[in-house]
TORZASE-75842 format. One record per residue (C-alpha): residue in three letters; x, y negated, z. Coordinates in steps of 0.1 Angstrom, whole numbers. Last residue first. Layout:
N
 rest    px    py    pz
  ALA     X     Y     Z
...
END
This chain:
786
 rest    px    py    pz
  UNK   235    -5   -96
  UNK   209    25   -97
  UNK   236    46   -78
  UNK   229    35   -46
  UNK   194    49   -46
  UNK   214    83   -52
  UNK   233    82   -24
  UNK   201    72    -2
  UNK   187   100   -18
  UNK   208   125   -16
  UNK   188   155   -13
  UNK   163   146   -40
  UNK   191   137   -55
  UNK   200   179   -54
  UNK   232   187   -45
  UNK   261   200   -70
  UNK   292   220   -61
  UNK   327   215   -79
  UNK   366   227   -77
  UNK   351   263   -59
  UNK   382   284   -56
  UNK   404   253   -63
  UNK   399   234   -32
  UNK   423   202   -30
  UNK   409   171   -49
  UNK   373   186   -47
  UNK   345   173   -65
  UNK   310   164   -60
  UNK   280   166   -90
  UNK   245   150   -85
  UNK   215   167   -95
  UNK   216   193  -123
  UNK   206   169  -145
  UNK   239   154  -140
  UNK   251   125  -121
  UNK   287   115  -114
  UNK   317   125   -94
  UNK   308   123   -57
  UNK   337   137   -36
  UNK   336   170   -19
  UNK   362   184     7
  UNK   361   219    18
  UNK   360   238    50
  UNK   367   275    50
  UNK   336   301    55
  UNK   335   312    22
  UNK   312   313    -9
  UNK   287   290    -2
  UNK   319   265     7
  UNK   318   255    42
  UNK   314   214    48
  UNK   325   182    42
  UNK   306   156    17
  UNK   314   124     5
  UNK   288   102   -15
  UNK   268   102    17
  UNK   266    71    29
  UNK   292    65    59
  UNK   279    59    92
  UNK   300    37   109
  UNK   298    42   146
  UNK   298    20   180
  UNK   314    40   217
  UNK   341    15   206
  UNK   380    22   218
  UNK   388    55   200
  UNK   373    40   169
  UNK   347    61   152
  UNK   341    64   116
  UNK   309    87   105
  UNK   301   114    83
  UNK   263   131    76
  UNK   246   159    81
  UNK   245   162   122
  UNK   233   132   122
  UNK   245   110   152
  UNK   229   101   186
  UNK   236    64   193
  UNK   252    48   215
  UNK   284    70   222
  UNK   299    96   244
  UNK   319   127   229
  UNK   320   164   231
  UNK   346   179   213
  UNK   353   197   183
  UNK   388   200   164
  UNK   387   208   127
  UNK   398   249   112
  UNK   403   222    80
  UNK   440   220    90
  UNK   453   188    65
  UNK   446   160    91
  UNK   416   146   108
  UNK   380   157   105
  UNK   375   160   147
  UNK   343   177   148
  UNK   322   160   170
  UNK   293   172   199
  UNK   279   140   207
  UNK   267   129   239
  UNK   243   103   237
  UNK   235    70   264
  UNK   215    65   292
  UNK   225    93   316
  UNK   227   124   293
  UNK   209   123   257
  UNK   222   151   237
  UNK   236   156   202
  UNK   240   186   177
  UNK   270   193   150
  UNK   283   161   142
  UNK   308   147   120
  UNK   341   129   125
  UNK   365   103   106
  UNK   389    84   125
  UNK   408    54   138
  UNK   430    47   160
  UNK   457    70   150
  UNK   448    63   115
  UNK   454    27   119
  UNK   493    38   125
  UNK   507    22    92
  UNK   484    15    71
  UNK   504   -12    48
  UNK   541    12    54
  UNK   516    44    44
  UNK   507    27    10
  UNK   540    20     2
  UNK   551    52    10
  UNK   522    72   -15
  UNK   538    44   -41
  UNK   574    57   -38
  UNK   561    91   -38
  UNK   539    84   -72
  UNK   576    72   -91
  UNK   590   101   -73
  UNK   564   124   -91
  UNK   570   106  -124
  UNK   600   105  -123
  UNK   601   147  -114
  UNK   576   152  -147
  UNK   600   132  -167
  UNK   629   155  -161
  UNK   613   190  -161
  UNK   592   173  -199
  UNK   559   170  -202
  UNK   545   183  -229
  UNK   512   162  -242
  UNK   485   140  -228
  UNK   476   106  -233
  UNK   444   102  -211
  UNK   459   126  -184
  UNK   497   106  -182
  UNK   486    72  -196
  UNK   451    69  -176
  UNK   470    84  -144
  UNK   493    58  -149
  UNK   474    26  -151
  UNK   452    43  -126
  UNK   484    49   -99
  UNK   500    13  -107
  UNK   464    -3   -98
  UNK   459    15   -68
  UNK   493     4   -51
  UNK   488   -30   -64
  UNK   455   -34   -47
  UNK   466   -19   -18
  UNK   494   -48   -13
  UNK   464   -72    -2
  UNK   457   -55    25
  UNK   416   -47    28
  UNK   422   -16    45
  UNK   447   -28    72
  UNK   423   -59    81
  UNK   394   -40    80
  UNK   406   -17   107
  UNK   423   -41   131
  UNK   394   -65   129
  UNK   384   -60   167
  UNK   364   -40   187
  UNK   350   -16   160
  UNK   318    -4   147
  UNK   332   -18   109
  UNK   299   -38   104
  UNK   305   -51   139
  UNK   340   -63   135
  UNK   333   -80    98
  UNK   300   -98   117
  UNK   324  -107   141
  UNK   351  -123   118
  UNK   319  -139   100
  UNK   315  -160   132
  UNK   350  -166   139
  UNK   352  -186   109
  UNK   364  -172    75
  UNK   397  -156    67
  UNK   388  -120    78
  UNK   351  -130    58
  UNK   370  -137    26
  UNK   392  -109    28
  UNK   367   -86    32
  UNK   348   -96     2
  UNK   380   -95   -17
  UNK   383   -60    -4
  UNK   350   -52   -19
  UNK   355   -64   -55
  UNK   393   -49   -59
  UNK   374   -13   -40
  UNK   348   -15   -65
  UNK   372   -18   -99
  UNK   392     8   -84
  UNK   362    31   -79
  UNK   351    25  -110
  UNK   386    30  -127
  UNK   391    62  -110
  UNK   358    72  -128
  UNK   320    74  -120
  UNK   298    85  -143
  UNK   263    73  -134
  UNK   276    51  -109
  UNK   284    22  -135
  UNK   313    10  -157
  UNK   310    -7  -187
  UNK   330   -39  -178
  UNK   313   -71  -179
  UNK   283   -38  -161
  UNK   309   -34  -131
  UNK   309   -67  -124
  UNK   274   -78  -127
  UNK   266   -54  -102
  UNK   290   -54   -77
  UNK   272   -95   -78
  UNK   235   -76   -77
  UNK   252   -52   -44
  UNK   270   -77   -24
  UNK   240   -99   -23
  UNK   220   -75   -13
  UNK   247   -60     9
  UNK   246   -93    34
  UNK   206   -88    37
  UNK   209   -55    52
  UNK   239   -50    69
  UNK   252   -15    72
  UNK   250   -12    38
  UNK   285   -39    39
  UNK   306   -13    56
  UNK   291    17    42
  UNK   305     3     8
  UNK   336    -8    23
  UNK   340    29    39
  UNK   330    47     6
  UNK   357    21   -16
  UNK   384    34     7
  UNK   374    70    -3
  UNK   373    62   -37
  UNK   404    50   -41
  UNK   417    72   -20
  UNK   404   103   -38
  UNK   421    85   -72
  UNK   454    82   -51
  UNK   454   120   -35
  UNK   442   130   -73
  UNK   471   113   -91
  UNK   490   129   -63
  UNK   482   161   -70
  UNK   493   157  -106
  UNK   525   146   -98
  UNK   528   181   -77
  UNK   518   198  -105
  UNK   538   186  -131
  UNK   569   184  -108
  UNK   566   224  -100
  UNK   604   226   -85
  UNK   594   224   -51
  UNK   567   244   -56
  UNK   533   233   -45
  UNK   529   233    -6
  UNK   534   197    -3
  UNK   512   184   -28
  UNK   482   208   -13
  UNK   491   190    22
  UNK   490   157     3
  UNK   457   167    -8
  UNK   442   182    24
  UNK   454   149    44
  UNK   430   127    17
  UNK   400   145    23
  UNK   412   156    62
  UNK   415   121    77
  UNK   451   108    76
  UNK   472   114   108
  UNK   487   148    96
  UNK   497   130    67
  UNK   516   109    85
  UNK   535   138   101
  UNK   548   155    67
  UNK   564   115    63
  UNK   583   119    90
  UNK   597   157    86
  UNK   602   147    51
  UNK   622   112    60
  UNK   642   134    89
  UNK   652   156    65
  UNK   668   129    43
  UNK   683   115    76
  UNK   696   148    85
  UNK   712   146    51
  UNK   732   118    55
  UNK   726    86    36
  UNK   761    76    32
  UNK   770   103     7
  UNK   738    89   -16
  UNK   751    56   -20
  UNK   781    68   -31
  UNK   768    91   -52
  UNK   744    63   -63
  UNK   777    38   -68
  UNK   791    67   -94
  UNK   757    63  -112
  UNK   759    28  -117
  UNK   796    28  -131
  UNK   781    58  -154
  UNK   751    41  -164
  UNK   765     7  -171
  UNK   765    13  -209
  UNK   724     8  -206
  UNK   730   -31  -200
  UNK   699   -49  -187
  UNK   680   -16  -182
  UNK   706     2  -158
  UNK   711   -32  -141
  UNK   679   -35  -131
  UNK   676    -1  -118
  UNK   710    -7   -94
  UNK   699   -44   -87
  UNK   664   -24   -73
  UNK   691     4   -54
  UNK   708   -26   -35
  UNK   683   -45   -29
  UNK   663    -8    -7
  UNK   694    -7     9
  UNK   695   -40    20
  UNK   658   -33    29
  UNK   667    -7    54
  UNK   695   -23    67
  UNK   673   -46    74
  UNK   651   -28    92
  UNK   675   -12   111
  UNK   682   -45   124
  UNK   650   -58   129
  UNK   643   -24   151
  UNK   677   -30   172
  UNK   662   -69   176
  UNK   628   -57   192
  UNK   650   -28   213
  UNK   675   -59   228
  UNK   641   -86   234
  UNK   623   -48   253
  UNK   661   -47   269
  UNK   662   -84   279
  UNK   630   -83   292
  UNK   638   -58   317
  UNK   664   -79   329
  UNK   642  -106   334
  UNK   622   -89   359
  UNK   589   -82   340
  UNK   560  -106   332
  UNK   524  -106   314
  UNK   518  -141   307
  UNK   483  -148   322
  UNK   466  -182   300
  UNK   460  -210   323
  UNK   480  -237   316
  UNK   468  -231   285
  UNK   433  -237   293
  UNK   436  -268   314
  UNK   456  -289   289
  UNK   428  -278   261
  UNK   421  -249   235
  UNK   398  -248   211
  UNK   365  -230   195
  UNK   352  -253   174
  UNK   311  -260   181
  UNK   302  -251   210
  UNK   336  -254   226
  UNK   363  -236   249
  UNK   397  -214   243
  UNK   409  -194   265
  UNK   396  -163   255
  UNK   410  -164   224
  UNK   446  -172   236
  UNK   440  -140   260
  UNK   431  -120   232
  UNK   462  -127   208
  UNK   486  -125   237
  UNK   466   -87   246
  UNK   474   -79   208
  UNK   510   -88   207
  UNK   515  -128   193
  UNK   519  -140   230
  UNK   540  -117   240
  UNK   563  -128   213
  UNK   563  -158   222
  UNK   569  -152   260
  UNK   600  -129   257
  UNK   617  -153   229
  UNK   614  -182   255
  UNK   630  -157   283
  UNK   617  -160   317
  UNK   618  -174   352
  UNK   654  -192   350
  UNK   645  -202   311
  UNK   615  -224   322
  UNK   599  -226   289
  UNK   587  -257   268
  UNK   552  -255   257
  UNK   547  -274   227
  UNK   509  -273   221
  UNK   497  -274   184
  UNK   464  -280   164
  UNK   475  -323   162
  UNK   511  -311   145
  UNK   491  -296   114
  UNK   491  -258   110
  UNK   518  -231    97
  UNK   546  -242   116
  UNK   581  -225   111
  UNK   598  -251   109
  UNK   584  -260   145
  UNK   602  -229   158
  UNK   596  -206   184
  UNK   563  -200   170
  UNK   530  -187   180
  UNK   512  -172   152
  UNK   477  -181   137
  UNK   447  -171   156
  UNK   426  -200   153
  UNK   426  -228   177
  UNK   452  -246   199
  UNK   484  -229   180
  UNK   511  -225   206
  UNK   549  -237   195
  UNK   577  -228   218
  UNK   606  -245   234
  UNK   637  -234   249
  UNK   656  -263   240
  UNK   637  -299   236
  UNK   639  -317   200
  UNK   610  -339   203
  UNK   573  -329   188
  UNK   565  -354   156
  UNK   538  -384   159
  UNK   543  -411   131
  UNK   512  -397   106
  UNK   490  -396   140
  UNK   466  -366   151
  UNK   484  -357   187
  UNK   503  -328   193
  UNK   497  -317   231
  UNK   528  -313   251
  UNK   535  -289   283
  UNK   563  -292   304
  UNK   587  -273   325
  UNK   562  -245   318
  UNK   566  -209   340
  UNK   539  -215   363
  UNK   517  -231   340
  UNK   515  -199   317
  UNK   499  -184   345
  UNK   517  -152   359
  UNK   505  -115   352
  UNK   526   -90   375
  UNK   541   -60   359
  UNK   530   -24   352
  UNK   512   -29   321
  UNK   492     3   304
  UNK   464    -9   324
  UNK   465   -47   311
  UNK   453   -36   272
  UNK   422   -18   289
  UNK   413   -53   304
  UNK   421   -71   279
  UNK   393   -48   264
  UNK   367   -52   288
  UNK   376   -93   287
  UNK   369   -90   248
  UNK   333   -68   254
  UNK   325   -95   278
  UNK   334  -124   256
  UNK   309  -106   230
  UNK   282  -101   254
  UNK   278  -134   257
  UNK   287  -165   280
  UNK   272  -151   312
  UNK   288  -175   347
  UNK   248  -191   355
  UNK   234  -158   347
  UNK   255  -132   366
  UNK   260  -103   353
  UNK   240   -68   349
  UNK   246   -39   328
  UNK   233   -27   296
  UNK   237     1   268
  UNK   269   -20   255
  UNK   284   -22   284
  UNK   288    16   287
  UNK   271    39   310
  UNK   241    21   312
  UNK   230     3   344
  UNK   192    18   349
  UNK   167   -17   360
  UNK   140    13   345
  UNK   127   -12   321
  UNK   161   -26   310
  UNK   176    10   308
  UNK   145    19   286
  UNK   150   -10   262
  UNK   191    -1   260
  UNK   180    32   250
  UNK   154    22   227
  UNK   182     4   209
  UNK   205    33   205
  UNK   175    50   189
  UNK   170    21   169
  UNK   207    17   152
  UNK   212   -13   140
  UNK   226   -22   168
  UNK   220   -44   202
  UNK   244   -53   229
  UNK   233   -49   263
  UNK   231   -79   291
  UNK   205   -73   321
  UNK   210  -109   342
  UNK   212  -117   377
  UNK   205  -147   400
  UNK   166  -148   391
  UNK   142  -176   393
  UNK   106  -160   381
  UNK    83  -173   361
  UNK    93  -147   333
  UNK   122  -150   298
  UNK   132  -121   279
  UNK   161  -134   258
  UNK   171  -123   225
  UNK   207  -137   214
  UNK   223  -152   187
  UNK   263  -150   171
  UNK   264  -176   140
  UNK   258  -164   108
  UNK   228  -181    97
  UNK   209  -176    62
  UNK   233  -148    47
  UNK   227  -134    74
  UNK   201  -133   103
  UNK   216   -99   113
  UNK   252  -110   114
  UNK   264   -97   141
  UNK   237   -73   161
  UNK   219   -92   177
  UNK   223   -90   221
  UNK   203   -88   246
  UNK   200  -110   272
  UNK   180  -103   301
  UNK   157  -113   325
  UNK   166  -149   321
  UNK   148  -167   347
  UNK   122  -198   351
  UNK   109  -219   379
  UNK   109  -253   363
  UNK   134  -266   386
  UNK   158  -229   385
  UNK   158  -230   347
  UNK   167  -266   342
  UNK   205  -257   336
  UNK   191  -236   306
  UNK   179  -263   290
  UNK   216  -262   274
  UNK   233  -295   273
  UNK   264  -284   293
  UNK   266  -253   269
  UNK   278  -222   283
  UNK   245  -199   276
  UNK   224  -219   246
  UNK   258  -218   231
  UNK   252  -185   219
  UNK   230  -193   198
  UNK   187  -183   213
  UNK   162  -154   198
  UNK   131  -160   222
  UNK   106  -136   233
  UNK    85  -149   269
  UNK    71  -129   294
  UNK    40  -130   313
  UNK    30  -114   345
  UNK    23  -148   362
  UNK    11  -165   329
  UNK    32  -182   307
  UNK    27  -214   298
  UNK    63  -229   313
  UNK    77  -207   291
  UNK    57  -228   262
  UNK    78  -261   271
  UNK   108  -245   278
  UNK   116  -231   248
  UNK    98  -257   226
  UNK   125  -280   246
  UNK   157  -268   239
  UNK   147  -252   208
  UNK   142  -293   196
  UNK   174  -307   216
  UNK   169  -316   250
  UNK   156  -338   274
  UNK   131  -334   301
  UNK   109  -353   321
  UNK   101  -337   352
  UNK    67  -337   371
  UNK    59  -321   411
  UNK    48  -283   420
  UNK    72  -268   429
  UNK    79  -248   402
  UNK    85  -278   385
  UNK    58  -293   360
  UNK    71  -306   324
  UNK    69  -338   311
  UNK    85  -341   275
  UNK   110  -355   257
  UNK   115  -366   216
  UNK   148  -383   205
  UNK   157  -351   184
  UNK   191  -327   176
  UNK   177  -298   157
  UNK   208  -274   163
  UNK   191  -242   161
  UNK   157  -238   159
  UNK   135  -213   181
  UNK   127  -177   169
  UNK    96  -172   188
  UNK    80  -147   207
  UNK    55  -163   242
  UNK    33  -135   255
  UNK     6  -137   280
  UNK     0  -174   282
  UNK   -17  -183   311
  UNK   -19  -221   307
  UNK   -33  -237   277
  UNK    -8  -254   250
  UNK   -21  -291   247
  UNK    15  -304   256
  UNK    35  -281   229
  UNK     9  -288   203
  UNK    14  -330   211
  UNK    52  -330   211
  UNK    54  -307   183
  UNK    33  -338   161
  UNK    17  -322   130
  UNK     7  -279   124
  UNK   -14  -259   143
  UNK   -26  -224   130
  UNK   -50  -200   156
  UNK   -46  -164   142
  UNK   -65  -143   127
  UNK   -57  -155    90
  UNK   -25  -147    93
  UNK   -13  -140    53
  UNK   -41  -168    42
  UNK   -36  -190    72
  UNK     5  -190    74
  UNK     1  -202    37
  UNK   -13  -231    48
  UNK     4  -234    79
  UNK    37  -236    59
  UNK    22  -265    32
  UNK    11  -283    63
  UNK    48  -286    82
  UNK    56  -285   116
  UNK    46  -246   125
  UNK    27  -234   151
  UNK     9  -202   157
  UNK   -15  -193   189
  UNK   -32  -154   188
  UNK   -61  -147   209
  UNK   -79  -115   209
  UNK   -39   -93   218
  UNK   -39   -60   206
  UNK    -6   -59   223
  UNK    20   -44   194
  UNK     2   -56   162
  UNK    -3   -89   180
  UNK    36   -94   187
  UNK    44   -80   154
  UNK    21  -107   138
  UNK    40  -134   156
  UNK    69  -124   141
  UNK    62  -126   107
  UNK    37  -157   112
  UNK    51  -178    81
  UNK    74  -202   100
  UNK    59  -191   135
  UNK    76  -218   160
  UNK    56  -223   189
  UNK    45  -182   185
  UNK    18  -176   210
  UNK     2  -148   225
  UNK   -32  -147   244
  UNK   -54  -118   264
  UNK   -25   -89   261
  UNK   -18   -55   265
  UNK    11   -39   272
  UNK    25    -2   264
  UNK    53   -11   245
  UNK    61   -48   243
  UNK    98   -41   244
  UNK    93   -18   220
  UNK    76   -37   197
  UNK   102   -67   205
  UNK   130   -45   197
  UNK   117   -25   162
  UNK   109   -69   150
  UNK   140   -77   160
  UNK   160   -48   140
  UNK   135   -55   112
  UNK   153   -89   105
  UNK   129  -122   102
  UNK   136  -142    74
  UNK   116  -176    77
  UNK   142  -203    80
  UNK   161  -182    48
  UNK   125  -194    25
  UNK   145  -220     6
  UNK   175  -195     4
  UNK   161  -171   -15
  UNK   129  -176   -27
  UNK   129  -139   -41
  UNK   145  -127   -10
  UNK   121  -146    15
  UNK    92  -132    -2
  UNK   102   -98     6
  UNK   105  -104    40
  UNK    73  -119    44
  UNK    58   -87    28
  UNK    79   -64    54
  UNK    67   -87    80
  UNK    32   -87    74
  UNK    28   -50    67
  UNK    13   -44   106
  UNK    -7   -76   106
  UNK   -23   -66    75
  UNK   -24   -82    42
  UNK   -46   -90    25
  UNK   -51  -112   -14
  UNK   -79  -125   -25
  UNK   -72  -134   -62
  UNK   -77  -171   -52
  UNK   -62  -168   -17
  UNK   -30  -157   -29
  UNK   -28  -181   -57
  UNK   -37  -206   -30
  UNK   -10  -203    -4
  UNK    16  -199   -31
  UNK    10  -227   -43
  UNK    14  -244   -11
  UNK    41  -226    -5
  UNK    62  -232   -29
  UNK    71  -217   -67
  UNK    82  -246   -88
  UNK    56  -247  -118
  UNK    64  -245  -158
  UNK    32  -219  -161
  UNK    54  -191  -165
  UNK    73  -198  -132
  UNK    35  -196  -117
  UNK    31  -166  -132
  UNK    61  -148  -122
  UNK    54  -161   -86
  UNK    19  -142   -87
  UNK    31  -112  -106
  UNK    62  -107   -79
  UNK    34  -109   -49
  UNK    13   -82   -68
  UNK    44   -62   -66
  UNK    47   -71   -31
  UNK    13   -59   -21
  UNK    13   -25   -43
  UNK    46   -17   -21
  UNK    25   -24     9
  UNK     0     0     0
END
């Protein structure tokens, strides 16, 4: 039914661009009522939803995420209600969830403009529509208001006040901005038992303007604060937001959970608020104080300084207590930081590097604190580097203050612990850091010495012999426990990598040593596999947020089709030219504000950007690029291959399969890929019983693990060791038993065939290819139609 509603919605506003008209509300309003038109309180927000994507970013204000409207049902669970009011209804999505969920007689909508109410009246007609003066609809509300939802505005700075009763009895005036006072104004309403729905910024908690300081006159608490998930009103807003449950009643403490997308994760944290239950993790709920709560997110960060301290053993000392002196750059073409020994440069904002040097500056002098360091405490080097590890990195953040731009002040950086050891400790961690620079660069020297070799070779051919004589050479100094000791190093990276790209390398290493062809060959796959499989967790990534992949998905779109590519058939240069798209995407929001940095942390299910930061390296484009290039070449272009040119080209692969490990490094460790076998619920959150689907041994690992969400047991996730959060990847990769055998296999998505859709394996050879049903695959397959 719905479906028929929205494709009669796409006829209307086709009609009226046919007809030379803007679509708008108004129009809209009465199109809808002329071909009579209704819709039901229960489809409202789906329809509503739908019309905000084809008006795009005119209709944004209105876009209500299904994750809010699954909350506040289940919040509302089991109540009934005489009146409910929404004092800022846009089109009525909300407020028709709030109705669907209490049965409630009376329903009270406002919204400030006439051309909104109007069509708020034809898709709500049972509800009471004001429009005009806010001032006058907030004053004339009646008392005993049942249920108060709304998603408030942000950021509407007004001259407007109102008069409010306290809970004792006597008048106020107050002053705020336009959320500010709706907020207050209709909580005020409630009834005794009532409870007001409000999704409120962040700042609404620390800043000194907040109505919340006026909670305790008017008689008002914060039950709880729950949460959005990052990024759930995007594209429209980005910024972190909250849902607060709101009663007459002054209270000291606050429930604070963090919402998903995830619903049974959600109903969790719903049933730990009812049942005043402290969850087992933050993230299912726990109770802080109200007046010090600046978000869940600063919690989660202080939770995980506070695993980071553990593993110290030494005492933490206040950066102020180790400053001779402490200078703030100052916005003026004439200022410049004097010459003082033993000083250090600390970015205010951001997360750019601390520097010992103001050559080595990145930001303007007016973003910096010189911070000069009292040597007979502590070493200067000691402290900045300290302070660019991953706990300096977290403490700046959390020192830094605003509403607005997050920054630091005087106060602040005084303030900031500096994890401390005797100083002759420090000089052997400052002696290791510079042995591991050295070898390093001998490293690289070696590495100059062999590119001028290979450019030589190539500028003047007749070198060869003179070039050759310095590789033997070369070759004598590199002893061959050090050879070994590469193998032995590199066998153990594998081992780290999840099992569809360890089983390949494992299948490289096991060919004969003298087999070039093949082994080559297997690489080809390892890099085509990883292509795709990178390009799987980016996908998953974005899917995980439903208005953000829309727009992902039509501009994928338009890409792949400039270059005849698509789904259908997917090939190595699909995946690459989807993983180049996607790890632009990445980029962009990496380098963004901190607000899209969180929505990039949440749609990984991580606790920081570690993950998407080592995927979407810039250096992995290269890497990929030089492995299709040749792979199109070598198995486009086929033809005998020689002994001699089948070992270059398996060095030439090796040399790229290093590359790629020096960008990832040790993610893996942190990081990995799991399925599930069954799940149970077990004092408020989910035990999962995992298989661990990491390195080449497919006989995988199991273990029961905690997190917030009971997983499917037919589908893949990635977990971080520090997040009890998943990423459920779509299922265009597949592990499981072959039909014919009990060993584990790997299956990538290939293409689609009539047969259904067809999965490869890189590294099984009995059974190379199986094929599931789309009707099986549907999500994967619904992915597909790009």
């Amino acid at each position: 039914m719905i479906q028929e509603l929205i494709n009669k919605l796409w006829l209307i506003c086709d009609e009226i661009r046919t007809s030379g008209q803007r679509i708008n509300f108004k129009i809209l309003a009465e199109q809808l009522s002329d071909q009579g038109v209704s819709i039901s309180k229960a489809d409202l927000p789906e329809f509503i939803s739908a019309l905000v994507k084809k008006m795009g970013a005119d209709a944004g204000l209105f876009y209500v995420p299904e994750t809010l409207t699954h909350i506040i049902a289940k919040i509302l669970e089991g109540r009934s209600s005489n009146i409910v009011c929404d004092p800022w209804a846009g089109l009525g999505s909300l407020l028709s969830s709030v109705m669907e969920a209490t049965q409630a007689p009376r329903s009270i909508a406002y919204s400030p403009k006439n051309d909104q109410t109007s069509l708020g009246e034809v898709l709500l007609p049972s509800a009471e529509w004001w429009s005009g003066e806010i001032s006058h609809f907030l004053t004339t509300l009646p008392n005993g208001i049942d249920i108060v939802a709304s998603m408030i505005p942000f950021g509407f700075r007004n001259n407007l006040s109102i008069i409010l009763n306290t809970s004792a009895g006597s008048s106020i005036e107050i002053q705020s901005d336009l959320g500010g006072l709706i907020l207050a104004a209709s909580s005020v309403k409630l009834s005794s038992e009532g409870i007001g729905l409000f999704v409120v910024p962040n700042s609404f908690f620390f800043s000194n303007r907040s109505i919340l300081r006026k909670f305790e006159t008017l008689g008002l608490g914060i039950f709880a604060a729950l949460a959005m998930p990052p990024g759930s009103f995007a594209p429209y807003v980005t910024i972190p937001t909250h849902l607060i449950i709101i009663k007459k009643e002054v209270q000291s403490q606050t429930f604070v959970a963090q919402l998903s997308q995830d619903q049974n994760t959600n109903n969790q944290i719903i049933d730990n608020y009812k049942q005043r239950i402290i969850g087992t993790t933050l993230e299912l709920g726990c109770y802080v104080d109200t007046m010090s709560f600046s978000g869940v997110e600063s919690l989660q960060l202080v939770r995980r300084i506070n695993q980071l301290e553990q593993a110290l053993d030494y005492p933490a000392v206040p950066l102020g207590e180790i400053a001779n002196q402490i200078i703030l750059g100052v916005s003026n073409k004439d200022f410049a930081f004097p010459n003082i020994e033993n000083s250090i440069f600390i970015p205010l904002l951001g997360n750019s590097d601390v520097v010992d040097s103001w050559e080595n500056a990145s930001l303007k002098a007016q973003n910096y604190a010189q911070v000069v360091i009292n040597s007979t405490c502590t070493y200067p080097q000691f402290v900045y580097r300290f302070l660019n590890s991953e706990l300096g990195r977290m403490l700046r953040s959390i020192a830094m203050t605003g509403t607005t731009i997050l920054r630091m002040n005087l106060q602040s950086i005084r303030g900031i612990r500096i994890y401390i050891p005797d100083l002759e400790t420090q000089q052997s961690i400052l002696a290791t850091e510079a042995s591991i620079t050295s070898e390093l660069n001998i490293i690289l020297g070696l590495q100059n010495e062999l590119v001028e070799y290979r450019r030589n070779l190539w500028a003047d051919p007749r070198s060869q012999d003179r070039i050759n004589q310095g590789l033997r050479f070369l070759s004598s100094r590199i002893s061959g426990n050090m050879k070994n000791h590469t193998d032995e190093s590199l066998e153990l990276w594998f081992e780290t990598l999840p099992f569809p790209l360890a089983s390949i390398l494992r299948a490289w290493q096991a060919t004969e040593s003298e087999d070039y062809k093949t082994k080559y060959e297997h690489l080809l796959d390892f890099f085509e596999a990883t292509t795709e499989f990178l390009s799987i967790i980016f996908l998953s990534a974005f899917y995980s947020k439903e208005q953000v992949f829309e727009g992902i998905k039509r501009d994928l779109e338009q890409i792949l089709k400039k270059q005849n590519l698509g789904f259908k058939r997917a090939t190595f240069g699909t995946w690459r030219a989807v993983l180049d798209f996607l790890l632009k995407q990445i980029r962009i929001y990496l380098s963004s504000n901190d607000d899209n940095r969180s929505i990039c942390i949440d749609m990984f299910a991580g606790v920081n950007t570690q993950l998407p930061e080592v995927l979407s390296h810039k250096n992995i484009s290269g890497i990929i690029e030089f492995a299709n290039n040749k792979r199109n070449v070598w198995r486009g272009h086929g033809g005998v291959v020689s002994q001699e040119e089948a070992k270059l080209r398996n060095e030439q692969l090796l040399s790229r399969v290093q590359e790629l490990r020096e960008v990832m490094g040790n993610i893996w460790k942190n990081v990995q890929l799991v399925s599930a076998s069954n799940c149970r619920p077990r004092r408020g959150m989910f035990e999962n019983n995992v298989a661990i689907l990491m390195g080449s041994n497919s006989e995988f690992i199991k273990e029961w693990r905690g997190f917030s969400t009971g997983l499917d047991v037919e589908r893949l996730y990635i977990v971080h060791r520090d997040s009890l959060r998943v990423l459920q990847l779509l299922p265009l990769i597949i592990i499981g038993s072959s039909p014919t055998s009990a060993k584990n296999a790997c299956y990538f998505f290939n293409r689609v065939e009539k047969e259904g859709l067809r999965y490869i394996s890189y590294h099984y050879t009995d059974l190379p290819e199986r094929f599931w049903s789309i009707k099986d695959a549907q999500e994967a397959s619904s992915l597909l139609d790009l």
